[in-house]
N, C-alpha and C positions, 0 to 999 in steps of 0.2 A: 526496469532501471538499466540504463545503457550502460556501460563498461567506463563511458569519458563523463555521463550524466555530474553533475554537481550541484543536485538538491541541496543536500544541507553539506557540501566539502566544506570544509575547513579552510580549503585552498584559494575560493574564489565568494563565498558566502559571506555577507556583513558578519563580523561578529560582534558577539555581547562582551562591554567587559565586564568582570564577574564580580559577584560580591565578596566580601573580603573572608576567604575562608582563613581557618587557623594556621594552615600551612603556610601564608604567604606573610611575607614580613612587613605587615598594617597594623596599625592600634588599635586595641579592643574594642569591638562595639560599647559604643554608650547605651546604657541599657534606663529606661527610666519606666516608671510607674503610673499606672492609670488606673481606676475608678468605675468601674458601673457597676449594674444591679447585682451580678450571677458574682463576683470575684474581684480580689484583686491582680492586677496581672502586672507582668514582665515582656516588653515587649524589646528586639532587637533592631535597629536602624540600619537597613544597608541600602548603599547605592547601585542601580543597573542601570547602564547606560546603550544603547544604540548604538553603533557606528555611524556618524552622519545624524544622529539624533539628538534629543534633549536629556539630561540627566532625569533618572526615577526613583523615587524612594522607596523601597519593599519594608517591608515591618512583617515579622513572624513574632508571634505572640504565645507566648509559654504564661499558663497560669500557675500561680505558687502551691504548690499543694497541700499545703495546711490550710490555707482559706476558702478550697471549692466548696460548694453549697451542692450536697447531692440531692440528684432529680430524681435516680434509678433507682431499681433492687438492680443491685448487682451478685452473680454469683460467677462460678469457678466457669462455665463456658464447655465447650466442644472444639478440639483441634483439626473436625474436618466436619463439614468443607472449608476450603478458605473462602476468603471473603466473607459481606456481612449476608448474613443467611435468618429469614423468616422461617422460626416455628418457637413451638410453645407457646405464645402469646408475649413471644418477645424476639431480638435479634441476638445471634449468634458471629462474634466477631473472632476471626483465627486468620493470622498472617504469620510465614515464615521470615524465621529471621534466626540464623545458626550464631552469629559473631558477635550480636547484639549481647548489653550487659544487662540493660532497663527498659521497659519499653511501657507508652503510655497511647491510650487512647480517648482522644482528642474529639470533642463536639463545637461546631458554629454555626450559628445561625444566618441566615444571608446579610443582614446587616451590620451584624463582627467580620464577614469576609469580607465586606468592603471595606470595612476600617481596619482590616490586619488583626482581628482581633479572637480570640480562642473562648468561646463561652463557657464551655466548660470543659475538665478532661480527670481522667479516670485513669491510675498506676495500676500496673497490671503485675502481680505479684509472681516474681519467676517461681514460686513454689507451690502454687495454687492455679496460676494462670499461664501456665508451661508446659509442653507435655514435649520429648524430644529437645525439635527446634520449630516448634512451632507456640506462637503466643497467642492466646484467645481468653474469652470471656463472654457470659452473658449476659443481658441485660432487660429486664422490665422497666416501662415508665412511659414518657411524654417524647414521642419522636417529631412531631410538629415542626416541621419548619427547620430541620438538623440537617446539617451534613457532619462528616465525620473524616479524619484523618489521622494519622500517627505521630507519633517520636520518639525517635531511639536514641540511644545513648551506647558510647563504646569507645574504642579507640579509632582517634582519628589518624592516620598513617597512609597517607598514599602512597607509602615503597612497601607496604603490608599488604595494597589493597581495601582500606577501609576508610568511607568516607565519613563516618559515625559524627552524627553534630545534633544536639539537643535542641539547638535554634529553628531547627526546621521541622516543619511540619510536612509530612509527607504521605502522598496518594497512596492507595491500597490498589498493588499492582491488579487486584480480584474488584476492585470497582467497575458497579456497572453503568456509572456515570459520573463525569467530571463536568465540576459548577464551577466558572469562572466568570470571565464576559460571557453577554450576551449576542453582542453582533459580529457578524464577522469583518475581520480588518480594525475596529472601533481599541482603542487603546486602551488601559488600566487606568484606575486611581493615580494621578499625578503622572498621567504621559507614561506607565509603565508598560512595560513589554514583555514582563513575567512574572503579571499579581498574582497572588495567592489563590491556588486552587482548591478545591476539596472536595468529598465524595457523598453523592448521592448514597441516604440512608433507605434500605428497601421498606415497604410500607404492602398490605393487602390491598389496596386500592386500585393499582396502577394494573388492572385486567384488560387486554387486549381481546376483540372477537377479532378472531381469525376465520368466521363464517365456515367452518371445516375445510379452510386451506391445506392441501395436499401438496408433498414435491411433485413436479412435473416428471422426473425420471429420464430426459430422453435421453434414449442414445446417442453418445457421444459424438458417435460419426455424422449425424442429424443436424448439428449446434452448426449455427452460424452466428458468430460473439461479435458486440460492439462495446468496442473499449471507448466505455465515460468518464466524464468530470462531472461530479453532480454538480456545482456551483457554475463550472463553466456552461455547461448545456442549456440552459435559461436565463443565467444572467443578463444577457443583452435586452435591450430597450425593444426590440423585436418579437420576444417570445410570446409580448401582451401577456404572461401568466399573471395572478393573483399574488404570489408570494415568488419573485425571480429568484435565482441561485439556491430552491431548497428543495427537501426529499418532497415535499408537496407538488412542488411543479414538474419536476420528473414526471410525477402520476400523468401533469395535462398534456406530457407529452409522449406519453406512451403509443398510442396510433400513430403518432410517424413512425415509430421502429415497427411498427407492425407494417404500415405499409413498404418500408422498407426491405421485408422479408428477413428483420433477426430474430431471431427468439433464444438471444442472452445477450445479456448486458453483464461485461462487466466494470463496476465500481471502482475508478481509482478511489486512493485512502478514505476510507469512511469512517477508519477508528479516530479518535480522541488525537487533534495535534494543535499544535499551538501556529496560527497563520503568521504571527509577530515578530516570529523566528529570523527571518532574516531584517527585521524593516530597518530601513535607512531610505532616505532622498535621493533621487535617483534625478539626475541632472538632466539626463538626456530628455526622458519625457517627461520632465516637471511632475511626476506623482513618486508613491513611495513603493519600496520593492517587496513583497511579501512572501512567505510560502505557501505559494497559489499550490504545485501539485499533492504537495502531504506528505511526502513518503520521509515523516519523521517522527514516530508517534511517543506522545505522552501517556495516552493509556490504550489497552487492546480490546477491553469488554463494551469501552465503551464510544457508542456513536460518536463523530463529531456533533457536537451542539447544534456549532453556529450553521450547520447545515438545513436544521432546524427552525420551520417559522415561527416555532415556540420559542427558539432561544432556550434561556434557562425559566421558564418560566415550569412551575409545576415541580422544581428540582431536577429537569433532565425528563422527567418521566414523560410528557408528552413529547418529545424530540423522540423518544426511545419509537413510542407507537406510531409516529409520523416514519420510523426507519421500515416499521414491521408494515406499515400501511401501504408505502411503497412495495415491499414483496408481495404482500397480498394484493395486490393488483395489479403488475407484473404476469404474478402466475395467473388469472383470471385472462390474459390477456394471452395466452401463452409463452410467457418468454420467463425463461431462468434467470436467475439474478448471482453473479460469481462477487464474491470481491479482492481486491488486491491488497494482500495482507506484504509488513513488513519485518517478518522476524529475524532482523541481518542488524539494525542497531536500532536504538531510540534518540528521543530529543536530547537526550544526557547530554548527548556526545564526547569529548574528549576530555583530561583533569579540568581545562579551563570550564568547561561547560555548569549548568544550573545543578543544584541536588536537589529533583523533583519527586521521584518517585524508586526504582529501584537502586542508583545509587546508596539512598540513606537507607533502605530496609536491609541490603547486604551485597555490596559492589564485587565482591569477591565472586560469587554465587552465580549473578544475573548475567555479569559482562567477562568476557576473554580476554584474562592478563598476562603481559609478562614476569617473569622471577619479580621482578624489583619493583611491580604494578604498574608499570605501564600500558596503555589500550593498545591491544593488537586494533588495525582498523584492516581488514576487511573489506567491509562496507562502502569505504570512504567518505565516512562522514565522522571519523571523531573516535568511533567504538564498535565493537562486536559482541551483537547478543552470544552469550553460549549457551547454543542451543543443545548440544550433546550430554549436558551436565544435566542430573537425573531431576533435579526440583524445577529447572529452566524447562525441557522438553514437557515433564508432565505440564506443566502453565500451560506449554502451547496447546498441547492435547485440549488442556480443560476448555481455555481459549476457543478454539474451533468449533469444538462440542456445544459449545454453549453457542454461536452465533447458527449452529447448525436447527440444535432442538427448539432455542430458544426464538432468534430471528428468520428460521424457515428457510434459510439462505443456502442455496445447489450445489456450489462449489467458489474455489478458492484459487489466485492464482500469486503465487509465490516470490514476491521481490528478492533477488538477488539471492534464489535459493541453493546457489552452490555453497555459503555460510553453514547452510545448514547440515553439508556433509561432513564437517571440518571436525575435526577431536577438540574436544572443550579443555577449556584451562583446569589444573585437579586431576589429567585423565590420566587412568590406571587400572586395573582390571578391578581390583578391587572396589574402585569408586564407581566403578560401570555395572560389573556383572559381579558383583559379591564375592571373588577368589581372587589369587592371585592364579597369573596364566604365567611360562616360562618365556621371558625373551621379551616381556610385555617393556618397549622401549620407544611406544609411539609421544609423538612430542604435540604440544598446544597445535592446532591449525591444521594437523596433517588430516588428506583427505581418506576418507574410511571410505571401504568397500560395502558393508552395513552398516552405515549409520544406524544409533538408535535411534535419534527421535522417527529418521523417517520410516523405519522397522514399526515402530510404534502407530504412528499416522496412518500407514499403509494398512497394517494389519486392525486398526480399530473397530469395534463393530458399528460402531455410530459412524465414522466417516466414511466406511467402506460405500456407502450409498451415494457420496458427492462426489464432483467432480478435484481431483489435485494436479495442478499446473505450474511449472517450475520454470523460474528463468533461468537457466544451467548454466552463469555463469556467475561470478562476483569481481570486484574489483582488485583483489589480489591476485587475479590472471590466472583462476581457475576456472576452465571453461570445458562445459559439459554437455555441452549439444549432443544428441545420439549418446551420452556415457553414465547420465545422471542416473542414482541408484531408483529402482522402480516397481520391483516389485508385482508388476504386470497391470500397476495400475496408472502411475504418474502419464503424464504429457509433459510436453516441453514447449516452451515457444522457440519457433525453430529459426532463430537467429541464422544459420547458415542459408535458409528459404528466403530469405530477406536480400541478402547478399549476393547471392550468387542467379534470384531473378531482375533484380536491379542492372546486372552487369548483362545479361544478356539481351535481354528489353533495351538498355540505354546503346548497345550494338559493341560490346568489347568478345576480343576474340578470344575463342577456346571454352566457349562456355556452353555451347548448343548440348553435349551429353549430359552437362551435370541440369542443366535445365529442364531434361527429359524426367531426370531421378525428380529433381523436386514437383513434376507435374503428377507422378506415381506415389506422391505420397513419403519420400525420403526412403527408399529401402534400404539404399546403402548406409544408413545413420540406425536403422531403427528392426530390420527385420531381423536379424542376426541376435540380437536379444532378446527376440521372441515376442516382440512389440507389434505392433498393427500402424493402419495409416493414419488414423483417429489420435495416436499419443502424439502427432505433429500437429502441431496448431500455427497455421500459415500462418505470412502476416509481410505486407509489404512496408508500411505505414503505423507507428504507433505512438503514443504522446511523446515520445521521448526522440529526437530528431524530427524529419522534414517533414510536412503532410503532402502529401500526393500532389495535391496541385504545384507546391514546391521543388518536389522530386524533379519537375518536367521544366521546370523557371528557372531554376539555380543550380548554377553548377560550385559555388563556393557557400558558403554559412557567411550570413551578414549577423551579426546578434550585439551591433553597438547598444542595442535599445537595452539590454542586458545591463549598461554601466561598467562593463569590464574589460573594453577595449579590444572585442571579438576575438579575447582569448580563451573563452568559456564554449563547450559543447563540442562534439565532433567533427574535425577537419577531413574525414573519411565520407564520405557520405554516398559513393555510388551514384551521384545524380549528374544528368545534364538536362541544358538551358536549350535546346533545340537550335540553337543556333543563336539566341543572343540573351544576355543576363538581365533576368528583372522579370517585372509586369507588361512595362511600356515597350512591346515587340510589335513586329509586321503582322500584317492577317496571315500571313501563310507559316508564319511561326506558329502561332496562336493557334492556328486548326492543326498542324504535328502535333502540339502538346494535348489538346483533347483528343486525339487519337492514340494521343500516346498512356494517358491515364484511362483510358480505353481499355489498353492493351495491359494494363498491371488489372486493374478489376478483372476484364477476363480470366485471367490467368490464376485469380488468385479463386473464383468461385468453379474454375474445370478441375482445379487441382486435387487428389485423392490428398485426407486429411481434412483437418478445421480450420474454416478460413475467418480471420477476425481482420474487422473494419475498424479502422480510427476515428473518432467523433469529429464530423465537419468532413471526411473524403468522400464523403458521399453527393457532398454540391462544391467542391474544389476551395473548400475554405484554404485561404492564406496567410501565412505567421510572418510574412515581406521577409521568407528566406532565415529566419531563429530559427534552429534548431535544438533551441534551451530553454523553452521560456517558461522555467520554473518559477520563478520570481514578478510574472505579471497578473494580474488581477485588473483585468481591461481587455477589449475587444483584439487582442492579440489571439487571448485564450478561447474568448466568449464565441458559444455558434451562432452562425447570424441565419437567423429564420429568415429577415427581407433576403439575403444571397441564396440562401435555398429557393424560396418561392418564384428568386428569377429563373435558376435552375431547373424549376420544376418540368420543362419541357426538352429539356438537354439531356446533361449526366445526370442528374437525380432520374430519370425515367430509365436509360442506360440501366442506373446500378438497379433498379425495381423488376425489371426484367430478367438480368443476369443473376438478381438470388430466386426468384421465381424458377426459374431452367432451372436452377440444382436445384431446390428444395423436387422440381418434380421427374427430374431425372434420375431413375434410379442407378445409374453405374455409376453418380458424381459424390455416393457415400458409403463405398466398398469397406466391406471390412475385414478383409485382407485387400495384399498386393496384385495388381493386376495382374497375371502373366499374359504369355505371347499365345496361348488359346482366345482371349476376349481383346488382347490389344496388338494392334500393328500401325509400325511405325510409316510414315513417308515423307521422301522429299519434294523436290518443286514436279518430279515425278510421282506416283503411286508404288507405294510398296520400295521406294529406291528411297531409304532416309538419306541424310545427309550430314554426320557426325565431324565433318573438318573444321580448324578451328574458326576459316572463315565463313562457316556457314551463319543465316542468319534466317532461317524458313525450318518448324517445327510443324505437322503436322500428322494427330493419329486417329485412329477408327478403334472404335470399339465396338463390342457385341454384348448383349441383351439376351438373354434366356432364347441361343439360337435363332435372335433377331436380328439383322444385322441394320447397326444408327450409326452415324456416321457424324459427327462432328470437326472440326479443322480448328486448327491453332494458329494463325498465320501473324507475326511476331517479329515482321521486321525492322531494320533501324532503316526509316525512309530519309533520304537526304535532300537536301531545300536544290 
């Protein structure tokens, strides 16, 4: 997530207007009464509208609890694990909630979720069904066809921090599937944009073979990562897959990354988020605007659905093994599967935002407030998880652990993970490490030199085996290249690697030294704390700004197709046009710029450390110069396999060559820093570098177990 990125901002994003919570000065919901088999119920009317869209009716359906019709044995329950949990010959429900007064648990069947409506639900008795702060219960009977959610009750007070409303039914942040729509982009009941969700109830059925799937293990120094869109990578009319934009079609396209030479892939957002999120009419290209990249999730345990060519069919549960089937053939294939987690905010976002999920279990808890509850944002989007706060961090742990053990998944790479060094809202020694410490005067947000959660993560024994990648910075202008706390394990995506090869590639002066450090693997960022070349994870090109073919075409950000008057996305960008702006240039433009994305792939597969390729630089896919196109769901995003296939004798062979040489050059994945025994430098002479700022000629030799190979780096800005 880039620093100017605007997934879900606040600042530039359609927004929802919201339903009429109690705090704002509207007239009660009308509450009226309905009829079927299982109850009588109480259902509440509220309006969500779109920006730019049609008005939607939500209905949250509370049944009277004198009339439920029980199905279950119900008994007192187990307060761990959270979440709903199979054994005994029944399910085990336990969710935190400290602030809470009431709390109920809530059964629907898929045809009440469509109509708003709660089949059955079950009061959970704080004296019986309470242990701490935690609420649970168990249950025997008839799961069939059930999902299940919550409702709490309590004080409503946003200057307290609580957003307690009986009206809503709310996700169990420990859900390991969210049922809502089935297709992706396809609207709710009545043109809604935020129907009623609810949670996959677990069953003994839902057995995956994992054919005795193994993690691959490699060495980190080894990984050559491709950052994906599942939807985007097949959806094109080109891909011919069976099922386009799902985890299914990924599988059909697993042999190009092999021929490619990656062996990881990592997942943008794959948990649970709602694509609706932004929709409104988008004028420019007559379609509607969505949240194509993800990074805004409603739940963590669980897959996106509609990524799923099952949809919600099966209750989630065949989407789930369509996730695990994609890993298990991944690894058969050899390549790692990372995914890109978002523990910096959720869909919530801001007071104005939906009460979905941890909002109504305990807003206090989840999210990083100030004195009088207001959202620190962080993030830039609304809210900040708090992550440092002991119930928040443990979720994440459980979170990982379970996509680790559970979905076989190698590693993780961390959106906007300087959030996660930040001191949580509550913080005080006592609320961290059980004492009080003297002098203990640290305040919300400030950045810790041990963080717990990541003290936690680091030190786990189940994670200690996966990969952890952190984007070290966040949007409140804490930026952590070379500084992020690590433990001797994390990596970083080295944002400065990005920058400072852009500048010397595209021919600006003073940059030839620092281009040397970033061809070494970053020393000066990373060896002083005792770090290696492997915790840099290069990267010239990533979803979030230009793709490479771009980088070489544009020298400004065009992103009217955006709808926001090309004020959205970074005006910094490190790029030039070779000499004229656009697509439509001379032939002798046109061959500098494949010379010139020439010269970034080179660069980025000689370089000590992990080099990761953006999905589509591989055949010079083009965004026409977006640098943002969060919000597109169309051939802006989509790869186009016909432009590869033209490719295939150009730069697509280029880049098949170039990961081939490093996978089988052995000095291209040291594990340490090179020194001046196996490397020396030269200029446009031998042995004479050339470090002024107008130099523009990098070239060095290295040695081989007393073998001496010789390679060249030749990197200049050629003029027309």
């Amino acid at each position: 997530m880039g620093l100017t990125r605007c997934t879900c901002s606040l600042q530039y994003a359609p927004k929802l207007i919201p339903p009429s919570f109690r705090h704002q000065t509207t007239p009660k919901p009308i509450l009226r009464t309905i009829s079927n088999n299982h109850a009588t119920i109480s259902t509440t009317t509220m309006v969500v509208k779109a920006r730019g869209g049609g008005a939607a009716e939500t209905e949250t359906a509370v049944i009277e609890k004198s009339k439920v019709i029980k199905r279950f044995q119900v008994s007192q329950g187990h307060p761990a694990p959270f979440g709903a949990t199979l054994r005994d010959g029944g399910v085990n429900f336990a969710i935190y909630s400290a602030n809470a007064v009431s709390a109920s648990l809530c059964f629907i069947i898929l045809s009440d979720l469509h109509q708003n409506r709660v089949t059955e639900q079950i009061s959970l008795d704080p004296l019986t069904n309470k242990t701490g702060d935690v609420w649970h219960v168990f249950l025997r009977g008839d799961f069939k066809d059930m999902l299940y959610g919550y409702i709490f009750d309590g004080e409503f007070s946003p200057e307290k921090g609580h957003y307690y409303d009986s009206s809503r039914i709310l996700l169990d942040p420990y859900a390991k599937a969210v049922i809502s729509r089935g297709e992706f982009g396809a609207l709710g009941p009545e043109d809604n944009c935020w129907p009623q969700m609810a949670c996959m109830v677990p069953t003994s059925e839902a057995q995956f073979d994992w054919e005795g799937d193994l993690p691959l293990r490699y060495p980190q120094r080894d990984l050559i990562v491709y950052e994906m869109h599942v939807r985007g990578f097949t959806r094109h009319e080109s891909s011919r897959t069976e099922f386009p934009g799902t985890y299914r079609a990924v599988v059909e396209k697993l042999d190009h990354l092999k021929e490619l030479g990656v062996n990881c892939i990592e997942l943008m957002p794959c948990h649970e988020f709602n694509e609706l999120e932004h929709y409104s009419y988008n004028s420019v290209l007559g379609d509607y605007k969505l949240n194509f990249w993800g990074y805004s999730t409603v739940n963590y345990f669980s897959p996106m659905i509609r990524y799923s060519s099952a949809g919600i069919d099966n209750y989630g549960r065949d989407a789930i093994n369509e996730f695990k089937h994609l890993v298990k053939e991944a690894h058969k294939r050899g390549i790692e599967v990372f995914m890109d987690v978002v523990f910096n905010h959720t869909a919530e976002g801001n007071e104005k935002g939906p009460i979905l999920s941890f909002r109504g279990v305990d807003n206090s808890v989840y999210y990083m407030l100030a004195p009088k509850g207001e959202y620190y944002n962080y993030s830039g989007c609304g809210n900040t998880l708090n992550c440092n706060h002991p119930v928040v961090r443990q979720f994440i742990l459980d979170c990982l652990r379970y996509w680790v053990t559970e979905m076989h998944v190698d590693g993780f790479r961390f959106d906007l993970a300087s959030i996660m060094t930040r001191s949580s809202s509550l913080w005080d020694s006592v609320n961290v490490y059980g004492n009080t410490l003297e002098g203990d005067l640290i305040t919300t947000g400030t950045p810790l030199s041990s963080p717990p959660l990541i003290d936690m993560l680091s030190n786990d024994p189940v994670l200690r085996g996966v990969k952890l990648i952190a984007e070290a910075w966040d949007t409140g202008g804490l930026y952590q290249v070379g500084t992020f706390p690590h433990w001797g394990i994390w990596s970083e995506w080295n944002g400065k690697y990005r920058d400072i090869v852009r500048q010397f590639i595209k021919g600006t002066d003073g940059f030839s030294g620092a281009f040397a450090e970033c061809l070494c693997g970053s020393p000066n960022l990373y060896q002083e704390g005792g770090r290696k070349p492997w915790n840099s994870v290069n990267f010239v090109c990533a979803h979030d700004g230009f793709t490479l073919a771009d980088l070489v075409t544009y020298n400004n950000k065009h992103n009217l197709a955006n709808g926001e008057d090309n004020n959205d996305g970074e005006s910094h960008n490190n790029s030039w046009n070779c000499g004229q702006e656009g697509e439509f240039a001379s032939i002798s433009v046109k061959k500098l710029r494949k010379r010139q994305m020439r010269n970034f792939f080179l660069c980025l597969m000689v370089s000590q450390g992990v080099p990761m390729i953006c999905m589509g630089d591989e055949y010079g896919h083009t965004k026409g110069g977006n640098n943002n196109t969060y919000c597109h769901d169309n051939n802006i995003n989509y790869f186009r396999w016909d432009k590869k296939e033209e490719s295939s004798s150009d730069f697509f062979r280029f880049c098949c060559l170039m990961t081939k040489f490093r996978h089988e050059c052995e000095s291209l994945g040291l594990n340490d820093f090179p020194t001046a025994e196996r490397l020396q430098w030269h200029g446009h002479n031998p042995g004479m570098p050339d470090w002024s700022d107008a130099s523009r000629f990098v070239a060095f030799t290295m040695y081989i177990h007393w073998i001496e190979f010789y390679y060249h780096l030749l990197l200049p800005r050629l003029i027309l």
